[in-house]
LUMFISE-826396 format. One record per atom (N, C-alpha, C): residue number from 0; atom name; residue in three letters; x, y, z. Coordinates in steps of 0.1 Angstrom, whole numbers. Last residue first. Layout:
(NUM CA ALA (X Y Z))
...
# end
This chain:
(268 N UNK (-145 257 374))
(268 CA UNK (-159 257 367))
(268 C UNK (-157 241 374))
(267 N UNK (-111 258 374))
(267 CA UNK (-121 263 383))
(267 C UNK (-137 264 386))
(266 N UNK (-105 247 352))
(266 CA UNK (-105 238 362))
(266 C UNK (-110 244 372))
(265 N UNK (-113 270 329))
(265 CA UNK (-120 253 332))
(265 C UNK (-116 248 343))
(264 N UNK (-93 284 345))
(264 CA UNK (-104 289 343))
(264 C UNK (-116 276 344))
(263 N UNK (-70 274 339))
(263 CA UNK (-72 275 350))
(263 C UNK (-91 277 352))
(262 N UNK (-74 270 309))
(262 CA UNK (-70 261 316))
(262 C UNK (-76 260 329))
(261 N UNK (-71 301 304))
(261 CA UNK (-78 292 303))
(261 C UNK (-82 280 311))
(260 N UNK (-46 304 316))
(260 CA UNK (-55 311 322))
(260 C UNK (-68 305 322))
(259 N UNK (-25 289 296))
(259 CA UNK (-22 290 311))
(259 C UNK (-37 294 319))
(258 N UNK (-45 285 266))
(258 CA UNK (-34 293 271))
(258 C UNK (-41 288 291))
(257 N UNK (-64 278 238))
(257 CA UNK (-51 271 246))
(257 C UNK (-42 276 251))
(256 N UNK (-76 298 223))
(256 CA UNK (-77 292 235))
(256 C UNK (-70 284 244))
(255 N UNK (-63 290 199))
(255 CA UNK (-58 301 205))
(255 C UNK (-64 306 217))
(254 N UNK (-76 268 188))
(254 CA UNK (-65 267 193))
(254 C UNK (-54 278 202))
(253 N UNK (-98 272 178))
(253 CA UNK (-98 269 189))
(253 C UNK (-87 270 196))
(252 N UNK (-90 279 149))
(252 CA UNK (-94 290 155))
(252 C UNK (-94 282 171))
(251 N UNK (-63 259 146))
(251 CA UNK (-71 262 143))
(251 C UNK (-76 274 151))
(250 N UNK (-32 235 139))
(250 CA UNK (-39 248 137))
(250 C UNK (-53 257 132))
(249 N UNK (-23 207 156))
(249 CA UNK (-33 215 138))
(249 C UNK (-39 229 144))
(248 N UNK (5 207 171))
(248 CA UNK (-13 212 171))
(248 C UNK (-18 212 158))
(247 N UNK (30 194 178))
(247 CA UNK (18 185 170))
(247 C UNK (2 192 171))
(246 N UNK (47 219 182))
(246 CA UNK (47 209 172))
(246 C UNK (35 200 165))
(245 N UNK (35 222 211))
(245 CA UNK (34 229 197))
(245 C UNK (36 224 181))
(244 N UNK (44 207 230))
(244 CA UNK (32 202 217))
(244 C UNK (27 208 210))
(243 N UNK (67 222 245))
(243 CA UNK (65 206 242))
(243 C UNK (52 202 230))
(242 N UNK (65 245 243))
(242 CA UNK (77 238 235))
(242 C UNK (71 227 229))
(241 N UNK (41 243 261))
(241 CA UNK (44 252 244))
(241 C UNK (56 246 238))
(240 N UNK (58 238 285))
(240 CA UNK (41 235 281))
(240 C UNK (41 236 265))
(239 N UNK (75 259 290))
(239 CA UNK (77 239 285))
(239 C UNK (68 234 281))
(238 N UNK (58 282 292))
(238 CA UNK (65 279 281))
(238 C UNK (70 265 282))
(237 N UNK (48 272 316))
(237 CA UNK (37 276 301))
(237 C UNK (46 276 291))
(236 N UNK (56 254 341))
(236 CA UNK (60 265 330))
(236 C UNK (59 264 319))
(235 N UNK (29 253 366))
(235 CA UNK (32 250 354))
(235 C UNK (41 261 346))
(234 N UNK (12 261 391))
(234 CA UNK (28 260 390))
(234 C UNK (33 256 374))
(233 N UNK (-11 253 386))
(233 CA UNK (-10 268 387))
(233 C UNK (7 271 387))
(232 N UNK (-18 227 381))
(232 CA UNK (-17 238 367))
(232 C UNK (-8 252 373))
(231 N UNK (-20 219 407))
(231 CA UNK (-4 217 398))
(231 C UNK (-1 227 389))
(230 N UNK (-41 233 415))
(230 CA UNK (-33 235 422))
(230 C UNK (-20 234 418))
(229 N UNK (-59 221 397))
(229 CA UNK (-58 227 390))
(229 C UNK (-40 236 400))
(228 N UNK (-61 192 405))
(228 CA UNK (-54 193 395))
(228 C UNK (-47 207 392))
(227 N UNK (-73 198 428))
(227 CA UNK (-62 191 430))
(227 C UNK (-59 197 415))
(226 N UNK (-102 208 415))
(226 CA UNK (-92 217 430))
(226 C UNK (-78 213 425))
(225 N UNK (-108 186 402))
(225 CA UNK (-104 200 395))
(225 C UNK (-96 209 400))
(224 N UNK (-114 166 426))
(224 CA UNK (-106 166 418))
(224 C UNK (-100 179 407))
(223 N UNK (-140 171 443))
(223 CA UNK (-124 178 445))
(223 C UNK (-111 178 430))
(222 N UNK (-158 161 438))
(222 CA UNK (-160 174 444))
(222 C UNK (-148 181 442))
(221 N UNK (-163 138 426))
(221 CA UNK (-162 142 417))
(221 C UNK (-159 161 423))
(220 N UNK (-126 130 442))
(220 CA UNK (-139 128 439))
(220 C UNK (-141 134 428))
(219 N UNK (-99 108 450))
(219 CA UNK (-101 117 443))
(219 C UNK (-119 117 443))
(218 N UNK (-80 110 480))
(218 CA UNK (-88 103 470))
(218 C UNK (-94 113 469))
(217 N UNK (-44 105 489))
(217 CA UNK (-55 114 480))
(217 C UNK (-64 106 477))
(216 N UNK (-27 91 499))
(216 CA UNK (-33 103 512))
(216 C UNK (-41 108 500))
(215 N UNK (-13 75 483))
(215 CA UNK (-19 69 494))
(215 C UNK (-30 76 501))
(214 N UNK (7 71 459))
(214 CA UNK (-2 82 469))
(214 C UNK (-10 72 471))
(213 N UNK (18 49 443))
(213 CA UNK (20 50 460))
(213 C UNK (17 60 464))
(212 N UNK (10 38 418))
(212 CA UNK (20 50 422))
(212 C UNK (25 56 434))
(211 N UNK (-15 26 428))
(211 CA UNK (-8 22 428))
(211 C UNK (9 26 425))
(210 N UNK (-28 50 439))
(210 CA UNK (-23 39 450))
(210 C UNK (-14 34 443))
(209 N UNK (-31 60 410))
(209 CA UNK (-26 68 422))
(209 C UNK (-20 58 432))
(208 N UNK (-49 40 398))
(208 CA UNK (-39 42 398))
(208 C UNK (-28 50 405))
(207 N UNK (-76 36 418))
(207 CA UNK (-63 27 418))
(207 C UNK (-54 31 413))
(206 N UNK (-82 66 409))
(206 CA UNK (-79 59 422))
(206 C UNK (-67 52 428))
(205 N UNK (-90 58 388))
(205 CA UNK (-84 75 389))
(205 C UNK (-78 70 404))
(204 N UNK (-112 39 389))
(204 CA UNK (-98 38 380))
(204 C UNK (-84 52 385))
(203 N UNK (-129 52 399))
(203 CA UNK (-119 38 410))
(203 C UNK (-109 35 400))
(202 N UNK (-131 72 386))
(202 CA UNK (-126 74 398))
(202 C UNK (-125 64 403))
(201 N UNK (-140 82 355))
(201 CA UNK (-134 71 359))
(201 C UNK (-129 75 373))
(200 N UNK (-149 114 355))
(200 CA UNK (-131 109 351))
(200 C UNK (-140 94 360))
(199 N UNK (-174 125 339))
(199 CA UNK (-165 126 348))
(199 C UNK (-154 116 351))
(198 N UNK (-179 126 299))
(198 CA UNK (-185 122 315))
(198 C UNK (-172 127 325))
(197 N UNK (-186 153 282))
(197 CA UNK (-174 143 287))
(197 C UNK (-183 139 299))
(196 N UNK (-200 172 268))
(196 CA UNK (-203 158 269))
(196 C UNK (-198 150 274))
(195 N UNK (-182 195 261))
(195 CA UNK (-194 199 271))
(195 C UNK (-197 184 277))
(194 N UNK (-151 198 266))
(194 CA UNK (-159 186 257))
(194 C UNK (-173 188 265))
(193 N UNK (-129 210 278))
(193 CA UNK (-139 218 265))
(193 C UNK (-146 208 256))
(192 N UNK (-114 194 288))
(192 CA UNK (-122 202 300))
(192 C UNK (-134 213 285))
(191 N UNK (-99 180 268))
(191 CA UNK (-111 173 274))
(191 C UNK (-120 183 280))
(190 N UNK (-84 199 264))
(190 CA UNK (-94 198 254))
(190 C UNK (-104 188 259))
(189 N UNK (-70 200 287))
(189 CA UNK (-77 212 285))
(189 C UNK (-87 210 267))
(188 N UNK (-58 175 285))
(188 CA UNK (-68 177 294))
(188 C UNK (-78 188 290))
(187 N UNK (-45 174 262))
(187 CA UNK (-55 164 263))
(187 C UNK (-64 170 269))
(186 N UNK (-23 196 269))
(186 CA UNK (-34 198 258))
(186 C UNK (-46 195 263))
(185 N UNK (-12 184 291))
(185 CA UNK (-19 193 297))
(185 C UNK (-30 199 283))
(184 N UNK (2 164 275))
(184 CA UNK (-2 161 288))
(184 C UNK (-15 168 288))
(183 N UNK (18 179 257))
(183 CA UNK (8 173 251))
(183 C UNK (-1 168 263))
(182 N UNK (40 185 276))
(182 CA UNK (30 201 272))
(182 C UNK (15 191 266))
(181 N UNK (51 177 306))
(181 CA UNK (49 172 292))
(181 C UNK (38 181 284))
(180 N UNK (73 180 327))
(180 CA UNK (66 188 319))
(180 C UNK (60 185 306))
(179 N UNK (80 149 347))
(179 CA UNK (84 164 338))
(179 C UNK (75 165 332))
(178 N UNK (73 131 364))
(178 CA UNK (76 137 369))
(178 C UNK (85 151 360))
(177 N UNK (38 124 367))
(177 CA UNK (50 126 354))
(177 C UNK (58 136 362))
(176 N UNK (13 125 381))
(176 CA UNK (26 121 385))
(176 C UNK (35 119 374))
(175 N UNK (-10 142 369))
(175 CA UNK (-2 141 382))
(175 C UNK (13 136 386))
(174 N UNK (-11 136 340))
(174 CA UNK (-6 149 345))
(174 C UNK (-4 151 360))
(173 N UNK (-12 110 345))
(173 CA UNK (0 113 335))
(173 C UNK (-1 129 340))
(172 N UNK (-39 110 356))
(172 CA UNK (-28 102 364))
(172 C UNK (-14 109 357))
(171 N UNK (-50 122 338))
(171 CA UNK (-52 130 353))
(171 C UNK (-41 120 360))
(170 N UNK (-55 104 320))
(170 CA UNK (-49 117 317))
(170 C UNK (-45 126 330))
(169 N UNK (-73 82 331))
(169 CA UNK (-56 80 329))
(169 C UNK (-49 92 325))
(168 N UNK (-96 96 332))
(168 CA UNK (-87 93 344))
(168 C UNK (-72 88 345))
(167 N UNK (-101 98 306))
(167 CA UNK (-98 111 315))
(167 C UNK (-94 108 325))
(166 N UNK (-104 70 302))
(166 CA UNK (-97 80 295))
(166 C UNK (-93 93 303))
(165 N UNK (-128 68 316))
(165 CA UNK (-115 57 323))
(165 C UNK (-105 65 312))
(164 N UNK (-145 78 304))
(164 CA UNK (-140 83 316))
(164 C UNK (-130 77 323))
(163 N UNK (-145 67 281))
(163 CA UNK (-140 84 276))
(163 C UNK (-140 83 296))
(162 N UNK (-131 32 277))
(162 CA UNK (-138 42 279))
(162 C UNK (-134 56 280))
(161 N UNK (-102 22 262))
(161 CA UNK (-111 26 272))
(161 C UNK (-117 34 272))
(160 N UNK (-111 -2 231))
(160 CA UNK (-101 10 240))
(160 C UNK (-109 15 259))
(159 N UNK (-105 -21 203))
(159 CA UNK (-109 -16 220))
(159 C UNK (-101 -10 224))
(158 N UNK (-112 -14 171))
(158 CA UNK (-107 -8 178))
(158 C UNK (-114 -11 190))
(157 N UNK (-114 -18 142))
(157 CA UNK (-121 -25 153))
(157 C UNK (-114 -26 166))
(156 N UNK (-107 0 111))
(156 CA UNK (-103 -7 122))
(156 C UNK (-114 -12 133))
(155 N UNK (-99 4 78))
(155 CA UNK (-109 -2 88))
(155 C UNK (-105 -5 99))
(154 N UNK (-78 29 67))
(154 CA UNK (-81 16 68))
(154 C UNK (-93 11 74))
(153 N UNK (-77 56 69))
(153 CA UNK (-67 51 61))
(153 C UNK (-74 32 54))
(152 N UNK (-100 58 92))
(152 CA UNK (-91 64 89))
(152 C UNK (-80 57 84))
(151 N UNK (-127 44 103))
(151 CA UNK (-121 44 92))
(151 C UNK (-111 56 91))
(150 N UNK (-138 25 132))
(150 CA UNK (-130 35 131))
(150 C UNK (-126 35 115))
(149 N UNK (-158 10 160))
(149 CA UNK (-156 10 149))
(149 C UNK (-148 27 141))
(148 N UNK (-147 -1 193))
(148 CA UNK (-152 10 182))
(148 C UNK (-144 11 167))
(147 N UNK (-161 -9 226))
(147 CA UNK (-146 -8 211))
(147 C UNK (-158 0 197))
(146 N UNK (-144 -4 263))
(146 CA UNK (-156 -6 248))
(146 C UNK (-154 -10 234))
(145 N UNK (-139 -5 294))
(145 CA UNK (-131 -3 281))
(145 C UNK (-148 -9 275))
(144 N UNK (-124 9 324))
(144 CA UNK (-139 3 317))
(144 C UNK (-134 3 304))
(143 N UNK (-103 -3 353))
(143 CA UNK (-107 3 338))
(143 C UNK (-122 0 332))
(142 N UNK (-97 -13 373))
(142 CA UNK (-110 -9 373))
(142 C UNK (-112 3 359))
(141 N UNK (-61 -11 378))
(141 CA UNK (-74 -23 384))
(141 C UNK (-89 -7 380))
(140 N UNK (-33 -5 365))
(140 CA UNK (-46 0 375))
(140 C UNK (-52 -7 371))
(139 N UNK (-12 -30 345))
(139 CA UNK (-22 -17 346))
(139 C UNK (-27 -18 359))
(138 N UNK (10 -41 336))
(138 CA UNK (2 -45 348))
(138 C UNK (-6 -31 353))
(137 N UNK (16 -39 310))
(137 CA UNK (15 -53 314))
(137 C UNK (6 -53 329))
(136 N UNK (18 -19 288))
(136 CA UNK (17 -13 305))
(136 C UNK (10 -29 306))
(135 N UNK (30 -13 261))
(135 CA UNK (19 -23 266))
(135 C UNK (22 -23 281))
(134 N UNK (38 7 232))
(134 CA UNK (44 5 244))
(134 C UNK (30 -3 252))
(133 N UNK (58 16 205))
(133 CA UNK (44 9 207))
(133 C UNK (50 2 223))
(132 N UNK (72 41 183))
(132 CA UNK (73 35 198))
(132 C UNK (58 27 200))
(131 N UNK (85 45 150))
(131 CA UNK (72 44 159))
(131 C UNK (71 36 172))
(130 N UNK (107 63 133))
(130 CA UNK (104 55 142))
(130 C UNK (89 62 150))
(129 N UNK (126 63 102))
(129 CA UNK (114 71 111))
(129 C UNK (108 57 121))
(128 N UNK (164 74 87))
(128 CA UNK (154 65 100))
(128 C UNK (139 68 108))
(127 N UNK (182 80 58))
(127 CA UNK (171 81 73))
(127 C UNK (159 72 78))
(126 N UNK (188 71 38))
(126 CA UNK (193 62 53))
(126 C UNK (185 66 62))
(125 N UNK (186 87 20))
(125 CA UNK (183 71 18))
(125 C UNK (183 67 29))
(124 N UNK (179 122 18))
(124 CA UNK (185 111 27))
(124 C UNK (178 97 28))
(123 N UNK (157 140 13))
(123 CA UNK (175 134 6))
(123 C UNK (181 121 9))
(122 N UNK (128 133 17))
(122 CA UNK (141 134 22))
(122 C UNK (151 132 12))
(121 N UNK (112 131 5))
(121 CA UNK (106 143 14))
(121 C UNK (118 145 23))
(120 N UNK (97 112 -11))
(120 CA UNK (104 124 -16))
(120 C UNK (103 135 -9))
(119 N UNK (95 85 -2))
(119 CA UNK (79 94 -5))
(119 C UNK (86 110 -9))
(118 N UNK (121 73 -2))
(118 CA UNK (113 67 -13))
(118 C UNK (101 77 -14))
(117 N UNK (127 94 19))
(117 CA UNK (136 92 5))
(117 C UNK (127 88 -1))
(116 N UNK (113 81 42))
(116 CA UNK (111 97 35))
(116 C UNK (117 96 23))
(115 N UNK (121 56 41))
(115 CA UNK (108 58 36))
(115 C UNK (104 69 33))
(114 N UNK (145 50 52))
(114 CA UNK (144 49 38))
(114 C UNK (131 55 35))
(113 N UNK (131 24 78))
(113 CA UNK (145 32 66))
(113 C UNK (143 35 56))
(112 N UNK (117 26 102))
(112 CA UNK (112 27 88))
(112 C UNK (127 33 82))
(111 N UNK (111 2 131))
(111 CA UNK (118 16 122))
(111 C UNK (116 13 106))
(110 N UNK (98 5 164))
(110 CA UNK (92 -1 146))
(110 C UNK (100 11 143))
(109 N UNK (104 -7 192))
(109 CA UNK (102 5 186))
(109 C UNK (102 -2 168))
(108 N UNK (84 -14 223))
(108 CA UNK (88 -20 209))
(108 C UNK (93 -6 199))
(107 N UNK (83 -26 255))
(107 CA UNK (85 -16 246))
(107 C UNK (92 -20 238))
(106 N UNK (60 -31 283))
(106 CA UNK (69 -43 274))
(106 C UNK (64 -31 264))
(105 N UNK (64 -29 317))
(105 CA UNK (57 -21 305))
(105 C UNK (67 -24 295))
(104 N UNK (74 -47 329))
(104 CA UNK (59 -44 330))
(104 C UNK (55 -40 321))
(103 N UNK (98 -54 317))
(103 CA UNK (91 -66 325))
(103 C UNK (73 -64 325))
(102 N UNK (124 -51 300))
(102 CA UNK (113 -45 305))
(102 C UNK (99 -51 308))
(101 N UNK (143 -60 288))
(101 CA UNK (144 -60 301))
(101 C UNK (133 -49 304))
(100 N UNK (146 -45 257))
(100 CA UNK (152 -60 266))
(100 C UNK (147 -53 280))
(99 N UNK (120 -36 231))
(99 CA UNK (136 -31 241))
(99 C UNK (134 -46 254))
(98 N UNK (123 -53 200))
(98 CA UNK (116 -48 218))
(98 C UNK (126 -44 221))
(97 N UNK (118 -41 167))
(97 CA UNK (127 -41 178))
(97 C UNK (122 -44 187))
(96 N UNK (114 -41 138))
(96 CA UNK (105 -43 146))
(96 C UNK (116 -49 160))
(95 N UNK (122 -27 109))
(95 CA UNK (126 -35 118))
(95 C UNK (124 -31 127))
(94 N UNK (117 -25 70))
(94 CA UNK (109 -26 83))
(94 C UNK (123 -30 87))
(93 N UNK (110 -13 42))
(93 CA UNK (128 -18 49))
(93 C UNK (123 -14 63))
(92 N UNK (84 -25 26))
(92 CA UNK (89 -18 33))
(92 C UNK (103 -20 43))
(91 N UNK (69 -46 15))
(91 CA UNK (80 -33 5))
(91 C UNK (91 -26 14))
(90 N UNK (48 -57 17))
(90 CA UNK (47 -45 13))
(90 C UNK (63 -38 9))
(89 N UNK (60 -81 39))
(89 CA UNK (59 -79 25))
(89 C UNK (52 -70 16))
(88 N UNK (69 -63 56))
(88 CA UNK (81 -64 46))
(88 C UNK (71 -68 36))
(87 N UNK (46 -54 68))
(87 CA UNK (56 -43 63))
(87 C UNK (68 -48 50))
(86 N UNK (41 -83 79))
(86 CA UNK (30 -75 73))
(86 C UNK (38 -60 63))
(85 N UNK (60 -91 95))
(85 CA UNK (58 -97 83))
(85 C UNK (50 -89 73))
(84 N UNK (58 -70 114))
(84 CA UNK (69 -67 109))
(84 C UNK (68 -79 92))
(83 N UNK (32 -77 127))
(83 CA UNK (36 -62 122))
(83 C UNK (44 -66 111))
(82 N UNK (39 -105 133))
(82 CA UNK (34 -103 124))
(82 C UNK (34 -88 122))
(81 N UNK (58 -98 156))
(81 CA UNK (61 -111 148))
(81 C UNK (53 -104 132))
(80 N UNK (45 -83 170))
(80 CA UNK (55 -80 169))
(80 C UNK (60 -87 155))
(79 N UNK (26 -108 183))
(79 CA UNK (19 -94 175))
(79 C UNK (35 -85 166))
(78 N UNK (51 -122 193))
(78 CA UNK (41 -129 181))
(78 C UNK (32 -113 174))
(77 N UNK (58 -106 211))
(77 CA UNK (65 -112 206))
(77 C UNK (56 -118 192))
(76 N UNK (31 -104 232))
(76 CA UNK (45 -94 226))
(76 C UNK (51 -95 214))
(75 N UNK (7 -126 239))
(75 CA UNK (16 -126 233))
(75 C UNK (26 -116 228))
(74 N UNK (-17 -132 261))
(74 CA UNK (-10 -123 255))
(74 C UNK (5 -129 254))
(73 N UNK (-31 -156 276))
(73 CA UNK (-31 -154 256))
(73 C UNK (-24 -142 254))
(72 N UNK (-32 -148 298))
(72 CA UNK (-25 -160 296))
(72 C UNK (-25 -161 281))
(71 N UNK (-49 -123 299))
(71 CA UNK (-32 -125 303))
(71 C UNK (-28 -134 297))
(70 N UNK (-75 -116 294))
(70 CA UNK (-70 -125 291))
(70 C UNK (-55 -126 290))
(69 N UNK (-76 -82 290))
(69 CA UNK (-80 -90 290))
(69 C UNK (-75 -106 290))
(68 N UNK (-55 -52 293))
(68 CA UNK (-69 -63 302))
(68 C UNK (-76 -66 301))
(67 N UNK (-28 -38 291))
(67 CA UNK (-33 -56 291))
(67 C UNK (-45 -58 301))
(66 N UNK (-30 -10 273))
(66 CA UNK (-31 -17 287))
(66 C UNK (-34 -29 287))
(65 N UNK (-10 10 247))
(65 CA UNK (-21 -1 254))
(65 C UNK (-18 -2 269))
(64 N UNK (-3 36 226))
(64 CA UNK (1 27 239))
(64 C UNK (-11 21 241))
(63 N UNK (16 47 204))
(63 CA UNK (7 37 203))
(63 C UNK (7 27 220))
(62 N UNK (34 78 199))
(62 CA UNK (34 66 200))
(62 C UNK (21 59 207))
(61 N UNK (28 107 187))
(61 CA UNK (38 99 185))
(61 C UNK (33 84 188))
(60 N UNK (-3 127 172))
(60 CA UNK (8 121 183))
(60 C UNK (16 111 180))
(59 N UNK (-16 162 162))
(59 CA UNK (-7 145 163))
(59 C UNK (-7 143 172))
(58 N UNK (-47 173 176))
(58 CA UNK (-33 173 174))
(58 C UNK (-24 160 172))
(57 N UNK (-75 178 180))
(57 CA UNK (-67 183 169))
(57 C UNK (-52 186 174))
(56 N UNK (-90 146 182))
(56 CA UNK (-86 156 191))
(56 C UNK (-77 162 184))
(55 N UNK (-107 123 170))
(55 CA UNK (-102 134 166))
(55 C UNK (-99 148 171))
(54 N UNK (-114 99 187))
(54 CA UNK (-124 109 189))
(54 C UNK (-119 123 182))
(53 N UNK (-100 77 178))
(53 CA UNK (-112 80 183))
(53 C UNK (-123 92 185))
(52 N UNK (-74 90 170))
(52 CA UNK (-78 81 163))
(52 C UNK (-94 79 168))
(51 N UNK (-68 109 194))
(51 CA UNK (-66 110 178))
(51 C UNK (-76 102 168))
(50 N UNK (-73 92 213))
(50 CA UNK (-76 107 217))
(50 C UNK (-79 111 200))
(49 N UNK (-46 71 213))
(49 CA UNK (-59 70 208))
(49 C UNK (-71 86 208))
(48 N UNK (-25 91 214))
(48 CA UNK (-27 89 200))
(48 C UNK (-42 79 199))
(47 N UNK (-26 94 238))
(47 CA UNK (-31 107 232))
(47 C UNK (-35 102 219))
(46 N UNK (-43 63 260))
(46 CA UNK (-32 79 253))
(46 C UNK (-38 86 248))
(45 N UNK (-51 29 247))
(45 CA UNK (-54 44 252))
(45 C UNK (-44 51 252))
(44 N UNK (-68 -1 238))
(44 CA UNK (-56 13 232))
(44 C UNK (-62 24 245))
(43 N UNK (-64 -32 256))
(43 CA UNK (-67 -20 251))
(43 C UNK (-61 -6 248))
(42 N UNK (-57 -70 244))
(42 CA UNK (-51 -53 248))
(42 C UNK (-64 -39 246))
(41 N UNK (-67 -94 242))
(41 CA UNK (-60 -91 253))
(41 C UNK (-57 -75 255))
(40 N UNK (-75 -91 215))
(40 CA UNK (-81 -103 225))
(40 C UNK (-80 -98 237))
(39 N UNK (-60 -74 200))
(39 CA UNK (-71 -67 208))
(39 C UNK (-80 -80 217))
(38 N UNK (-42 -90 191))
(38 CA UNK (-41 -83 198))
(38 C UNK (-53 -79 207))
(37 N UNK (-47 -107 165))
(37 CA UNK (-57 -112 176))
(37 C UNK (-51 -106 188))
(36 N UNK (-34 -97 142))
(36 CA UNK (-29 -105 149))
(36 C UNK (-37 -111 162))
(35 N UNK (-51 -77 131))
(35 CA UNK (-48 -90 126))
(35 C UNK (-44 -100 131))
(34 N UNK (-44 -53 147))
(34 CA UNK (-59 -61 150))
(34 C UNK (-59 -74 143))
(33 N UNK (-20 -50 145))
(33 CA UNK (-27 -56 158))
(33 C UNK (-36 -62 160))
(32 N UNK (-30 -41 119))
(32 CA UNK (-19 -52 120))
(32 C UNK (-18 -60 136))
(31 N UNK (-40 -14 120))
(31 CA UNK (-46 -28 117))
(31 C UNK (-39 -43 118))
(30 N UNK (-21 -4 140))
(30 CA UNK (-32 -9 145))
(30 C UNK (-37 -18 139))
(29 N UNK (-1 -4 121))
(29 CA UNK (3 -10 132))
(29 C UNK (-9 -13 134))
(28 N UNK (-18 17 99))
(28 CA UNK (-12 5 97))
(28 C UNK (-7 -7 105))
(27 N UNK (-22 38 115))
(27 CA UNK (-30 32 116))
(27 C UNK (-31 17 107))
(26 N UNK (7 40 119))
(26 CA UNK (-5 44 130))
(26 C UNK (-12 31 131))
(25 N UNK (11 53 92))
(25 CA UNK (15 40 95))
(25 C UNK (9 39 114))
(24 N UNK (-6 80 92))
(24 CA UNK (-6 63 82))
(24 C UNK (0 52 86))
(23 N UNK (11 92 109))
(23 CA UNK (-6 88 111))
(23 C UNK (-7 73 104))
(22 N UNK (37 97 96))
(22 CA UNK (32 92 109))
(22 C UNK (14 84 112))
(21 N UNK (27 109 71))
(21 CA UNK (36 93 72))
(21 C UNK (30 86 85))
(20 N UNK (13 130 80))
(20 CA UNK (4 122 71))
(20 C UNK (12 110 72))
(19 N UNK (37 148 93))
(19 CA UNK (22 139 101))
(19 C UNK (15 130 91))
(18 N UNK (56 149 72))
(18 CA UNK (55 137 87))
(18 C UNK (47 132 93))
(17 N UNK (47 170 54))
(17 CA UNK (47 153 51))
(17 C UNK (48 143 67))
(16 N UNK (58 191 65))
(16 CA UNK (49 188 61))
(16 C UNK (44 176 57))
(15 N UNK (86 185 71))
(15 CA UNK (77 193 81))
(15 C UNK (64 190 76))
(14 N UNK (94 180 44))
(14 CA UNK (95 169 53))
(14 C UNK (84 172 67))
(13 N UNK (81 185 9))
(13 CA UNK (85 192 26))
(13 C UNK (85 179 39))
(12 N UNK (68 175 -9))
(12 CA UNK (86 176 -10))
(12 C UNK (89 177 3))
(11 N UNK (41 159 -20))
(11 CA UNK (44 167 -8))
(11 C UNK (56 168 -11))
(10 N UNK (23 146 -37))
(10 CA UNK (33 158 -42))
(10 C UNK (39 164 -31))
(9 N UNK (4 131 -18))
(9 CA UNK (-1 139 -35))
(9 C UNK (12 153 -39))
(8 N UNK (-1 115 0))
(8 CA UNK (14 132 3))
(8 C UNK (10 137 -8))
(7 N UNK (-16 96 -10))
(7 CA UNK (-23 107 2))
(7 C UNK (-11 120 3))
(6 N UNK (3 89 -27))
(6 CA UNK (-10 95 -27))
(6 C UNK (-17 103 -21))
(5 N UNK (20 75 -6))
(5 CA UNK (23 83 -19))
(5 C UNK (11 93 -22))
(4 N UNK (1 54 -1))
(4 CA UNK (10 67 13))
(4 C UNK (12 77 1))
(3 N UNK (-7 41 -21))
(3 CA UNK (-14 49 -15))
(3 C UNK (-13 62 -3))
(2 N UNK (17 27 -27))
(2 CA UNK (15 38 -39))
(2 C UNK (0 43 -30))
(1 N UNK (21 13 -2))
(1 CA UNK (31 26 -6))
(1 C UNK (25 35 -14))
(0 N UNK (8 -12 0))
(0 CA UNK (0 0 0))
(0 C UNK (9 13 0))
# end
């Protein structure tokens, strides 16, 4: 399916411009390839890049993360990995599907593409290297709710994932305890906090994961939580904030709502 990546760049030269369209496509290339492989037996998608792919939240994102909860004893790493990487070569593609060694809970894969800006004409460079991180949190928080969903972007997919409030609770976990400034972090949120329809965050999910990050002294409600969060927002430096996911915003009229004040503003409502 090359002469269709091709297609979709319809003449692109510019690398800056071309990345998100490669990136996405092959996205949703892994995914269907998970889904071929009988992944979604056992795994659910969540993150930013599901955020993307589900509910079209207007900004890229990098890497493909899951949670193992279904059926442990049929998950396989290694075999889903197995087939991605069959699936790319025989397309064409100068695939190599890596794990990183010694990582016990949270089992990490990085998928590299050589050559592929060269071949879509967006690089000079034969050798360059584009990489997709795919990461599976083996022993997730206890009390996820998860669903699935039908999805066409590029491909057909049959997507499980977690639920939109067990979603917002794993966002509220990555903006509490990360211990650095992730700017895409604090997007999610503040586009969540502008979803009139969102339910309220998952809280025995929002919960367990905290405990199991060893706060101990916080439970979250639906009274308090915005308090707590917004307490961190207020220390935030808005410029790391901006470094960090500027890059992956699509640019739009909403977008210029996305400022330090705002933010506060929603978590004060």
């Amino acid at each position: 399916m090359k002469p269709y990546l091709k297609q979709l760049l319809d003449g692109t030269t510019d690398i800056q411009a071309g990345l998100p369209v490669v990136r996405e496509y092959l996205q949703a290339r892994i995914l269907e390839g998970l889904q071929k492989s009988g992944a979604f037996q056992c795994l659910a998608f969540h993150g930013g890049t599901s955020l993307r792919f589900l509910y079209d939240i207007p900004r890229y994102s990098e890497d493909l993360d899951f949670a193992l909860e279904f059926h442990p004893e049929q998950y396989d790493f290694q075999r889903y990995l197995a087939t991605l990487e069959r699936i790319f070569l025989a397309e064409g593609y100068a695939v190599e599907v890596r794990a990183k060694p010694d990582q016990p809970v949270v089992n990490k894969a990085l998928i590299r593409f050589r050559g592929l800006f060269y071949e879509m004409g967006l690089s000079p460079y034969d050798t360059q290297v584009f990489m997709i991180k795919l990461e599976v949190d083996t022993n997730p928080p206890p009390k996820a709710h998860c669903e699935s969903t039908i999805v066409q972007r590029y491909v057909d997919l049959h997507l499980v994932h977690h639920d939109r409030a067990s979603l917002l609770a794993g966002k509220l976990q990555a903006v509490l305890n990360r211990v650095y400034v992730k700017g895409r972090d604090w997007y999610d949120l503040w586009w969540y906090l502008n979803q009139s329809d969102w339910p309220q965050p998952n809280f025995d999910y929002l919960n367990s994961g905290m405990r199991q990050a060893g706060i101990d002294d916080l439970t979250f409600t639906a009274e308090n939580w915005k308090e707590i969060v917004r307490e961190k927002a207020e220390g935030l430096d808005w410029t790391a904030v901006l470094r960090d996911v500027e890059p992956f915003i699509i640019k739009g009229e909403q977008q210029r709502d996305f400022n330090q004040v705002r933010l506060l503003e929603l978590l004060g409502s």
